[in-house]
Structure formats: C-alpha cells, structure tokens
C-alpha positions, 0 to 999 in steps of 0.5 A: 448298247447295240453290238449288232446291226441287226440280230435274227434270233431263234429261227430254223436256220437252213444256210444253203449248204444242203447240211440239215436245218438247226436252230439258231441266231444270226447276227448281222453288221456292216452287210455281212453275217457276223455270228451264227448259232448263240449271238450275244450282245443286243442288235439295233433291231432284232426279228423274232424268227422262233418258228420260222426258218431262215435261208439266204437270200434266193438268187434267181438265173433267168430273168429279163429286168433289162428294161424295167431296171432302166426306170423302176428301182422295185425288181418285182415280182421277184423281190416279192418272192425272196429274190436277192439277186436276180440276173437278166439279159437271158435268152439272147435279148436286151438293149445293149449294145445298141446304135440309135438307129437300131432302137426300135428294132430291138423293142421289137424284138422284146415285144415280141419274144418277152411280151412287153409293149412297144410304148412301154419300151419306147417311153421307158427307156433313155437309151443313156448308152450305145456299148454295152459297158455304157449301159453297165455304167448307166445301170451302175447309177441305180439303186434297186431292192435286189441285186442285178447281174446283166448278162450281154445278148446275142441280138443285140450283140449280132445287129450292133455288129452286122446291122441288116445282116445280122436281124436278117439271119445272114452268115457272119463273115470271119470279120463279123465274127471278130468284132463280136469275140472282141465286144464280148470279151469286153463286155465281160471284163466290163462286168457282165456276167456272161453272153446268152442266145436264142435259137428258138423258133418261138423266139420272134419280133412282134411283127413275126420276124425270127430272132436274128440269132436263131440259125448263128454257126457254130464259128459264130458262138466259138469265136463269142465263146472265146471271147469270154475263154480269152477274158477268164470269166463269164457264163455262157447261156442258151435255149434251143428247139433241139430239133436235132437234139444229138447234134445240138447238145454235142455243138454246145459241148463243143462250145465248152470244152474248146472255150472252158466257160460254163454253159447252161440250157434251158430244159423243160417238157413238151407236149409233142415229145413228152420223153425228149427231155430225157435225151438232152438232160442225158447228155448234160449228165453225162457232160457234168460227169466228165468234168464239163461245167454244163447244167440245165436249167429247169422250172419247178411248175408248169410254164403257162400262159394265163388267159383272161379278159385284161390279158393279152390272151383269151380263149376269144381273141380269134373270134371275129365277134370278139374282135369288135370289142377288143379295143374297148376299155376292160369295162365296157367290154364286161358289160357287153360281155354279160349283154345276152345278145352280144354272149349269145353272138359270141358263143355262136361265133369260130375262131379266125386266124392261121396262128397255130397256138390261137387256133389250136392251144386256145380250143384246147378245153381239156388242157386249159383250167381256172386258177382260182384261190388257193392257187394250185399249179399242179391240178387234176383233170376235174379242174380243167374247161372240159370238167367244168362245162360237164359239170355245168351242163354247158359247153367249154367255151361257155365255161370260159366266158363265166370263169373269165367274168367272175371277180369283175372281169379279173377271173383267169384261166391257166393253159401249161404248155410245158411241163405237162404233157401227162397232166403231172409234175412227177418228170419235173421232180425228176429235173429238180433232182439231177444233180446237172440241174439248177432252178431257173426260167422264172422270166421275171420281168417279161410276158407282162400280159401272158405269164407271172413266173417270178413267184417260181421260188414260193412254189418251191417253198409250198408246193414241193416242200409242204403242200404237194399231194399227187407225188413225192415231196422234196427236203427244204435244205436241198430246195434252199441250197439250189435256189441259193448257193448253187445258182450263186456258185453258178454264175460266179457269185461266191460271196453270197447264197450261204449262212455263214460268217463273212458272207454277204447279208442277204438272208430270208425270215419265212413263215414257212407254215403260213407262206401263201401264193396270191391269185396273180393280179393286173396292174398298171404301173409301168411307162406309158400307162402299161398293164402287167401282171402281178403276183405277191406271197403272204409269210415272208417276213422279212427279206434283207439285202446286204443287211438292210430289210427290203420287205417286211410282211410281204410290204415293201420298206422303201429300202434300196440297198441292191446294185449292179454286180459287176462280174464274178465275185470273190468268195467272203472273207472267213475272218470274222469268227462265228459266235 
C-alpha cells in the first residue's frame, strides 16, 4: 500500500539553500515535501534519480506571458527549461488595466517592444477584463504547466488613467498621479506581485512611437511606489538607459528608502560602454549594503537577436532586392534565394533604410555567428561571419546567405548585442556572482521572431556549471540556490524554491551529465496562424508542480496543476517532520 504520492529515490539532491548537494530521497503528498534523506514506505509512482540531481522548481523573475497566458495553458519555453513559476508583466507592458477604446494601442505597444504580431494579439486575446483585478479574476480561471505571477505595468497603467496624455509623454498632474497610487495600491492588494516601468529608448510601439512611460517623474513613481508602500507589499521593477547613470541609480534609492519595497533593474553590458556596468552594479551594492532591498537583475548568456530567413530579421531585410521577395512564403523565397541570378542580384545589392541597427548591427560580420549544433552562447571569433567567409574565400554577405539556406531555409545566425562587448562572458560571471544580483531577463513569452531567452536556466546548468571552457566555471548549489530560492524570496514567494519538509512540491529530475540545448526552431502554434521561435532541452527528466509531473523526458504530460499566484505568500509549514 502507497504512503507516499510520489517518491523520488537516490538522487543528488541540491535543495536551494546553497548548503553542499547530498544524496537522498524525496518523498512527495498532498503537493507539498513530505521527507527528505531515507524515505520509507513506497509512492504511488516512484522516478529513479540515482545519478541525477535534484533541485527545486526554478522560478524565473522576467517574463512576458501577459499574452500567451490569455489563451495557451503550455508556459513554454520556459516550462521546457524547469521553470515552475514564471512572473510576467516585466518592463512596464501588458493589457491590463485597459479601456476598450485602448485596446490596440497597447497591442501596439507589445508589438513593438516584445516583437509579438498585432494579429496575434488581436486574435488571442478576449479583452475579458477592463481593472487590473478583473484580468487577475479572468486569469484565475486558468490552468497552466507552471505558476504565474502578474505584475501591473506602467503603460498600461499610465494611458488607462491619463488616456492621450499619458502615451503622449505628457507630465502627470498631482491629480493623475492620485489615481495611479490608488489603482496600484489595489492592484497589489488584489494579487499583483508588484508594479514595472520602462524608460528605455529601445522600448517603442511598432509605429515607432516611444513608451508612454519613458520620461514619467519622479513624484509620478514616488506616488505609484507609495501606492504598494501604503498596501505592505509588492515589488517594484525597472529598465532604464541610465543615460545619467548617478542621477538615475540615485531617483531609484530614492524610490526605495521613501516607499520601503524592494525594487530591481535590469543590468547587463553594452557595447558602447563595456564598463558602464560596473557603475550601476556599484551603486546597487552599495545600497544592498546599507540594508536597501535593491538587486539587479542579470542574464547568464549574451542577450541576441537571431537572424534568419523565417525570422523577423536577416542580414538582408534592408536590402531593396530582398524586399521583392520578403512577402513570399518562407519556400518560395528559398527557391529564389538559391536562384543564381536572383543571389547574384542580391549580393550586388546595399542596404537601404535610416534604421540604425538594420543599417549598422546587421552589417556587423565580425560581431555576428552561425549557431549551429551543439549550441554554444559564448563563442570564439573563428565562429563569426567574418572567419568564416575568410575561411571560405567569399565575402561575409556570401557566408550569411549559405549559412541561412542550410537545414531548408531554417539555418540561423546569432548577433549578441549585450553582453559581449569583448567577445567573452568573463563580466557576466562577474554579475552572477554579486551577492546584490538575481538571475532574471529570460523575456520568455516575447520577441516571438527575434529572441528565444526562455531556455536561460539550461545555460545555467550547462554552460556554467559543465561545459564552460574559456574561463571559470561556477558551483551547481550556488546556481541552484539563485535560480530557486533567491528569485522566490525576492518576489515574495516563501513557500517554495527549497527542498525542504512543507515546502511546496515544485522539484526538478535533471541528467545533469546529459542535459542538452536544442537548436532553436519555428513554430506556428500561436492565434492567427503566427510563427514563434522555439527552444527545447534534452535530461529533464521529470519536472513536477505541486507534486504532479508536468513533463517527462523533455515531453509534455498534459498536466496542469499551475495557477495564478495572488501576491506574496507565507513561508510553509515546518509541521511535517523530515524522514
């Protein structure tokens, strides 16, 4: 007779604290870890993890499922990659709150900055709400394969309250600024996890419109900030320029000593300014020593755009030949592609658009490299364009065109325009290992046709604990224990991300030895027939959500215990006695 739901026997277990891994057992009932260590007794299914390890579920910080949670209940990527909780609304977008006659304005808005289609927004989603705590009550309704937290964005927030004014830029008024607080102190008391904003010049509509929230006060996020101080709960989110990165990283300690919440930014490495880091990363350090709840958030690969022919992006899209066949079916614009008068007319021809990055970053041979099997996020320079067309004897526009026909047309290039400024990951091991950083801008969910950053936790597991041969290698209990506990903690979540009795059944089986990253691939499973980018992981061997297996072997079960977490939760009950 079963004693157990489920027993995961003789695995390494690494439970998130950041203690050293040890071999044991898990036992598993009612959703929650029952016994640890020696578990007797037998489970109604039991997964062999003898040497494997096991972790808790990985909780990912920035993601934009605002959408694809309104009509898929599959969270992938990132449910592909051990994600067990996943929080959106990053970055100040998202669809609620919302008036109808604002609608399109916001799918504009995600179109632009996230790199989701219009149609697809436009079909996908019921608009089932207008507040914010309407679209917590129309989410509550689903079921999914991880856990989501939604977070309320700015945006949104700033046109629902201010209408044109508000997507126009203009000041807010003491009056606007009212409504806002009140709507975000609701909001969190409702179950958002916290509020985000963007004040990012990179962050526009799709007709090239800045974010409304781009140039906001600072009275206009004191008084939203308060808004959470006044409710007692909720983080605080932003990316920024930091065009003036003293006065900004000073408005946001501002924000957190006057308001008391915690409050992270995003942090990575620019090309133009490949020590600018160092300053903002500085200055959060120094704020996390002083007591302030303030972390960066921090990726673990190069953020890039990958290019290719059914990608929103090519090293051609400017090119007025290319242009005649952009509209084509992804076939029939391979067979002209491999035509040799139509090539040869091609390669004759120059790029034609004031778009700085299709202008410039796309010319960029020596910055640009195929990705190809294994895949390999921190390659040398005899991988890029550049090496290759020498290699070849032909030029780097010849070299793309090749790489991007192989596999029928699917062949893809990578262009890291973060976090690689010299060619190495050497400053984002730096990142990583701060103690005032968290692991974070996956953007699973978003740039559908760009970017496929939702498998950022299986570059943790491989590359930096196995397989990293161009610098120091990092210890899986401190990689665990970031991606699990500490994000947890961080947004509030207490009953989960540790391997512990009472704790929330949200664990991982991983062939760590095994455990591979697939070549990213197009689908075409989203509303409106759209295409998105894909990426999947061989050696999970099993992921559960609150105790029930969501994938096995890298395959879906149909499973879907995941809900909407509304707000903070408490930390587990420690009644339930280890084995």
């Amino acid at each position: 007779m079963a004693t157990h739901d489920l027993i995961i026997r003789g695995g390494t277990i690494i439970d998130g604290s950041g203690a050293p891994a040890f071999s044991g057992d898990v036992a598993v009932s009612g959703g929650l870890i029952t016994g640890i260590g020696k578990v007797n007794g037998k489970g109604l299914e039991e997964i062999d993890a003898r040497g494997q390890v096991v972790t808790p579920g990985f909780v990912d910080l920035h993601t934009h499922y605002d959408g694809q949670a309104a009509w898929a209940e599959a969270i992938s990527p990132s449910s592909l990659h051990g994600v067990t909780t996943a929080v959106m609304g990053n970055c100040g977008v998202g669809f609620a709150p919302c008036k109808p006659e604002d609608h399109d304005h916001l799918i504009r808005l995600m179109e632009g900055v996230e790199d989701i289609p219009f149609p697809v927004l436009a079909e996908g989603l019921p608009w089932a709400w207008e507040s914010f705590p309407d679209y917590l009550d129309f989410l509550s309704t689903r079921r999914f394969d991880t856990d989501l937290c939604a977070q309320l964005p700015h945006a949104a927030l700033r046109v629902f309250v201010m209408g044109d004014r508000g997507a126009n830029r203009e000041e807010a008024t003491p009056a606007d600024i009212a409504a806002m607080k009140q709507l975000a102190k609701d909001a969190v008391l409702a179950g958002a996890m916290g509020f985000s904003t963007s004040r990012t010049l990179n962050h526009r509509t799709s007709d090239g419109q800045p974010t409304p929230t781009l140039t906001a006060s600072q009275d206009e996020l004191v008084g939203i900030a308060m808004g959470l101080a006044e409710a007692g709960r909720g983080v605080l989110q932003f990316v920024s320029d930091f065009n003036d990165p003293q006065k900004e990283a000073a408005m946001l300690r501002h924000l957190v000593e006057i308001s008391g919440r915690p409050l992270s930014v995003s942090l990575a490495q620019a090309d133009v300014a490949p020590e600018g880091w160092r300053l903002l990363l500085g200055a959060i350090e120094a704020a996390a020593a002083d007591g302030l709840p303030m972390r960066a958030q921090v990726a673990p690969r190069p953020v890039g755009v990958l290019l290719g022919l059914d990608l929103t992006l090519n090293p051609f899209s400017a090119h007025p030949v290319y242009r005649e066949i952009a509209h084509l079916p992804h076939a029939e614009r391979v067979a002209r592609l491999h035509d040799p008068d139509f090539r040869a007319r091609l390669l004759a021809d120059e790029p034609s658009t004031d778009n700085p990055f299709l202008k410039v970053m796309l010319r960029s041979f020596g910055k640009i490299f195929q990705l190809s099997d294994p895949v390999d996020y921190e390659p040398g320079p005899e991988r890029t364009l550049e090496a290759i067309a020498a290699r070849r004897g032909v030029r780097p526009e010849e070299a793309a065109l090749d790489l991007m026909l192989e596999r029928g047309g699917q062949g893809m290039l990578y262009l890291p325009f973060l976090n690689y400024a010299q060619g190495s990951l050497d400053p984002v091991a730096e990142m990583m290992q701060s103690p005032a950083t968290l692991p974070g801008l996956s953007d699973g969910g978003a740039h559908v046709g760009m970017i496929c950053d939702g498998s950022f936790t299986t570059t943790m597991l491989t590359h930096w604990i196995r397989d990293r041969t161009r610098g120091a290698k990092l210890s899986p209990e401190f990689l665990v224990h970031k991606q699990s506990r500490a994000t947890a903690e961080w947004i509030g979540l207490r009953d989960r991300g540790l391997i512990a009795p009472g704790m929330r059944a949200d664990l991982n089986v991983i062939n760590l030895s095994g455990l591979k990253l697939h070549l990213p691939e197009v689908i075409h499973d989203l509303p409106a027939g759209g295409r998105r980018l894909m990426q999947r992981a061989s050696g999970y061997t099993a992921t559960i959500l609150k105790g029930e297996v969501t994938h096995r072997d890298g395959t879906p079960t149909g499973a879907k215990p995941g809900r909407l977490v509304r707000g903070a939760q408490h930390a587990a009950a420690q009644a339930v006695a280890a084995e």
